[in-house]
C-alpha positions in Angstrom: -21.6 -15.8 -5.9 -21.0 -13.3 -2.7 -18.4 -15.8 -1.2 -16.2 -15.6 -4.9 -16.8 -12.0 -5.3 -16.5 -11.1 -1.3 -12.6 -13.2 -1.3 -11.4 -12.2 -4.6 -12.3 -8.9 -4.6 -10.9 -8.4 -1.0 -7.8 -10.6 -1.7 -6.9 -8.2 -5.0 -7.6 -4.7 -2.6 -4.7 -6.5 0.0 -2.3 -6.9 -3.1 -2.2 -3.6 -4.3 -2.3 -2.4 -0.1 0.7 -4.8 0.3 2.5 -3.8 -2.8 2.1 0.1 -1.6 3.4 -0.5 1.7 6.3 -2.6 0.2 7.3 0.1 -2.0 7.0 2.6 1.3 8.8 0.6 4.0 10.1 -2.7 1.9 11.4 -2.5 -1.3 13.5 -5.2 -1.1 11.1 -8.1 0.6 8.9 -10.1 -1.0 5.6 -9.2 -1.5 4.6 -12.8 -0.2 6.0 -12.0 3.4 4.0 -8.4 3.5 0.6 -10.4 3.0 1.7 -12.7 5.5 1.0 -10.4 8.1 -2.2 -9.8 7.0 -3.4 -13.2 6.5 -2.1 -14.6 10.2 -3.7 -11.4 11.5 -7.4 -12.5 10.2 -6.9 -16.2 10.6 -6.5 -14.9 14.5 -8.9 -12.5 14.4 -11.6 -15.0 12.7 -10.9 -17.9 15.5 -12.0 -15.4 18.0 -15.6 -14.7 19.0 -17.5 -12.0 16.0 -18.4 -10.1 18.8 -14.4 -9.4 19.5 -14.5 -8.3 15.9 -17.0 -6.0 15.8 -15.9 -4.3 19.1 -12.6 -3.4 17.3 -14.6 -1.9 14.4 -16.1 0.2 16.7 -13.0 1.5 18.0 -11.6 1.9 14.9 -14.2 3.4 12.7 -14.4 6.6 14.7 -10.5 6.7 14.8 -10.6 6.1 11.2 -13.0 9.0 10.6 -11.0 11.4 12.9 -7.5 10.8 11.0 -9.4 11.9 8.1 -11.1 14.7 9.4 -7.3 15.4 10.9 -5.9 15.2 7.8 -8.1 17.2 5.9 -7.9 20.4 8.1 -4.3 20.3 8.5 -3.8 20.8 5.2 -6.2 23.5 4.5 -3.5 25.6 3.9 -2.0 23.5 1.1 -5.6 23.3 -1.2 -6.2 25.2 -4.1 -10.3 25.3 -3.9 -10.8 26.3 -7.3 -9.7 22.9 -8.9 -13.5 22.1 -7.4 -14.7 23.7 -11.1 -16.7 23.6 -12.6 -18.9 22.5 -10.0 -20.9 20.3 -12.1 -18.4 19.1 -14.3 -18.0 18.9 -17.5 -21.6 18.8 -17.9 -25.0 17.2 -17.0 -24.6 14.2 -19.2 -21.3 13.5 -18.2 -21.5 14.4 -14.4 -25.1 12.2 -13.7 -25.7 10.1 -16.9 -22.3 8.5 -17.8 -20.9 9.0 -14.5 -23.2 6.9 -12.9 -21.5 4.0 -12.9 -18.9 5.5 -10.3 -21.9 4.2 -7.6 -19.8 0.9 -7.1 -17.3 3.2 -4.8 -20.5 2.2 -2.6 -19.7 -1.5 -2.7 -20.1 -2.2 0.9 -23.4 -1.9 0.4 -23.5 -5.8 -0.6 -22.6 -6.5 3.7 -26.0 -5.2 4.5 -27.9 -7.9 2.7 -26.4 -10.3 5.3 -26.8 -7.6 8.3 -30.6 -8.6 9.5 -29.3 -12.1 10.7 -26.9 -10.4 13.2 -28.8 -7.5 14.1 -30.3 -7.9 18.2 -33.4 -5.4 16.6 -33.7 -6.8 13.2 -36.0 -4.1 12.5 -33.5 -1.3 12.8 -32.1 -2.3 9.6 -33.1 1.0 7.9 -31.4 3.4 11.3 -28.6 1.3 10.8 -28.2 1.3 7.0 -28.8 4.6 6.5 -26.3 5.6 9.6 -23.5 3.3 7.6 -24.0 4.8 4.1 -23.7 8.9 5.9 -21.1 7.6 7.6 -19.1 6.0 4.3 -20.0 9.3 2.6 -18.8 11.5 4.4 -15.3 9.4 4.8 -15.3 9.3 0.9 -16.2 13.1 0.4 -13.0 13.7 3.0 -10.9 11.6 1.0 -11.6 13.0 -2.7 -11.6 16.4 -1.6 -8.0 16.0 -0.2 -6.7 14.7 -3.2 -8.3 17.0 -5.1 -7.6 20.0 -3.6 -3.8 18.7 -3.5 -4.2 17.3 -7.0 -0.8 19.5 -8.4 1.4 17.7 -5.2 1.1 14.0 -7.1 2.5 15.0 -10.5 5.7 15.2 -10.2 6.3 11.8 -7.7 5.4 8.0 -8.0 4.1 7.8 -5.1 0.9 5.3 -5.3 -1.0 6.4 -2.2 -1.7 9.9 -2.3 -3.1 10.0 0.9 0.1 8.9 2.0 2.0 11.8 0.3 -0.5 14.3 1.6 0.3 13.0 5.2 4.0 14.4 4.5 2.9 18.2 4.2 1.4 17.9 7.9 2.9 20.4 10.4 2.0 21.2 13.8 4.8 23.6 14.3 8.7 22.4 15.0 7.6 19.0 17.1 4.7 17.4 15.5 6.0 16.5 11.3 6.2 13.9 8.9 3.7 12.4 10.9 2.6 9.8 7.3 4.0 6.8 9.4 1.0 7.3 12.0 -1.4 7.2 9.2 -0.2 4.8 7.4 -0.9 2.1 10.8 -4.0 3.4 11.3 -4.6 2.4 7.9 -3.1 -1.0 8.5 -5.5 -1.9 11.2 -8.1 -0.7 9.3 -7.6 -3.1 6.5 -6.9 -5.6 8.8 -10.6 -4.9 10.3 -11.7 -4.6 6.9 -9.9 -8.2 5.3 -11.4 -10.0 9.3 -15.0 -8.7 8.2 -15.4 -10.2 4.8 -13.6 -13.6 6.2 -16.3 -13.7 9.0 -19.1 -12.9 6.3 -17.8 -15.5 4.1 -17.7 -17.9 6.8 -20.9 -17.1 8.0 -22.7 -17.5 4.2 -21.1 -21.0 3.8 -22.1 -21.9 7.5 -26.0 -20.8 5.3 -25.1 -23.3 2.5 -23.6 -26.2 4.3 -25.5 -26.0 7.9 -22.2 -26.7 9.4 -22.4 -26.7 13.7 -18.6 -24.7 14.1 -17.6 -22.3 12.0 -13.9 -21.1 13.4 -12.7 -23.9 11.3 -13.1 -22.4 8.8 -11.0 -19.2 9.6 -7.5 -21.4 8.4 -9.6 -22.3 4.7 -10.3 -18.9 3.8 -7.2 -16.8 5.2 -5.0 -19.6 3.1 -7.6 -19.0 0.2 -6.8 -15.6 0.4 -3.5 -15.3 0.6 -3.7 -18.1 -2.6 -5.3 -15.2 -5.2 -3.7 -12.2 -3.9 -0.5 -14.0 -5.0 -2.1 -14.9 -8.5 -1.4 -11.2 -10.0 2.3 -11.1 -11.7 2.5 -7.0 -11.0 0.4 -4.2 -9.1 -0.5 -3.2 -12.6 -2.1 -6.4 -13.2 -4.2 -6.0 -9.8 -5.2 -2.1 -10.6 -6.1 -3.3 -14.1 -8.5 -5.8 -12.1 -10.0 -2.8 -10.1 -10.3 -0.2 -12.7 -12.0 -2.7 -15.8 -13.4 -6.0 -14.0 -14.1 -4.8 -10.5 -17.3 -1.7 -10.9 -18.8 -4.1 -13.2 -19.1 -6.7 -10.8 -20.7 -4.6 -8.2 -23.4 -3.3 -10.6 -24.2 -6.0 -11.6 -24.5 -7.9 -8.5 -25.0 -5.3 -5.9 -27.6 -3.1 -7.6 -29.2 -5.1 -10.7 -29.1 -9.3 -9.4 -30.0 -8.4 -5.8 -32.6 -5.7 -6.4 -34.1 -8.0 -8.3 -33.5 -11.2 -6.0 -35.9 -8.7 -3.2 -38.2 -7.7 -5.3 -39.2 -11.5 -6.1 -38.6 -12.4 -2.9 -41.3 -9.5 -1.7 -43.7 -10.6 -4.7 -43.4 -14.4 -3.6 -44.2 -13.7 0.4 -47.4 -11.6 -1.0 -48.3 -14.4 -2.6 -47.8 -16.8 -0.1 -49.8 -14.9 2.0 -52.7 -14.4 -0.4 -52.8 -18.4 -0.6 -53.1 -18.8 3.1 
């Protein structure tokens, strides 16, 4: 179940990345090409030693963090703070109750339940879940509150990262402007970083199932596999369609109902066992 929703949902994300840097930088090549790159970059990546891979991540998550921090107060001067109300809303109801369901923007929360395995100090599970979730929050606070303070700056253009447009209105007097095209690699590696992880995790749940000895053969498998379904939407409509109807549903059901649950017999069973003995 985590191996299918871990590659599709990853290999739908790299479409619609693909098909946004495509209309950017290369509206005339073919999509196929753009994931390419990506693709040979994690089959690489995967061949290499995890610790390689999570070494990068820790270079790049505080750079990551920084550009948005960057981003964010360089275009103070652009935001109109009073499209933050009303502050709750349009009500409790709709704010808490029916809005709910916009928890699966926490989706990476489904990595942690294969962290323990990996971790030197198993036990720091907690320091180190917590630590990730402030850290995601924060990086997702940054992020709507940019494109909702510059909300008025996307009506008029087609532009399908936002973030990217906001990158445009950066000056740093005569020198330092239209500095989107830094942004826009840093974003690239991240996603890169991002598409490696979930390869390696995938890798290392079916190494679980099949109690194979070497898993870097596997890298080749899953990059082609991939590659194989980000191709399988016709348009980037039919991808955001994917993400906006199928995709939340998926990660409440499986991230906070099916593996809630999964613990909590697990936890009932272990009492039990130890009851017996």
């Amino acid at each position: 179940m985590f191996i299918s929703y871990f590659i599709i949902s990853s290999s739908i994300l790299l479409r619609e990345f693909c098909e946004a840097i495509k209309i950017v930088y290369y509206p005339m090549t073919n999509i196929f090409f753009v994931i390419l790159l990506f693709i040979i970059a994690i089959a690489i990546t995967d061949k290499l030693e995890f610790t390689a891979t999570l070494k990068t991540n820790l270079i790049i998550v505080p750079i990551a963090l920084l550009s948005m921090v960057f981003l964010f107060g360089s275009n103070l001067k652009n935001f109109s703070f009073n499209r933050v109300f009303p502050i709750m809303g349009t009500g409790f109801v709709n704010t808490f109750i029916l809005g709910i369901g916009n928890i699966y923007a926490f989706s990476g929360i489904a990595f942690l339940y294969f962290l323990p395995p990996l971790l030197k100090k198993p036990e720091n599970l907690k320091k180190v879940s917590i630590g990730a979730c402030i850290l995601f929050a924060i990086y997702l606070i940054l992020t709507v509150s940019i494109i909702l303070f510059m909300f008025s700056y996307f009506i008029n253009t087609d532009e399908i990262l936002p973030l990217y447009v906001v990158a445009r209105y950066i000056e740093i007097g005569t020198f330092f402007v239209r500095l989107e095209s830094i942004f826009l690699l840093i974003w690239m590696i991240i996603f890169a970083c991002y598409l490696s992880i979930v390869v390696r995790f995938c890798m290392l749940i079916f190494k679980k199932i099949t109690n194979i000895k070497q898993i870097k053969v596997l890298s080749y498998p899953f990059a082609i596999l991939v590659l194989s379904i980000s191709l399988i939407p016709s348009t980037y409509a039919s991808a955001k369609q994917y993400e906006a109807t199928v995709y939340p549903y998926i990660i409440l059901g499986l991230d906070y109902v099916f593996c809630i649950l999964l613990l909590i017999f697990a936890n009932l069973k272990r009492r039990k066992e130890r009851k017996v003995t």
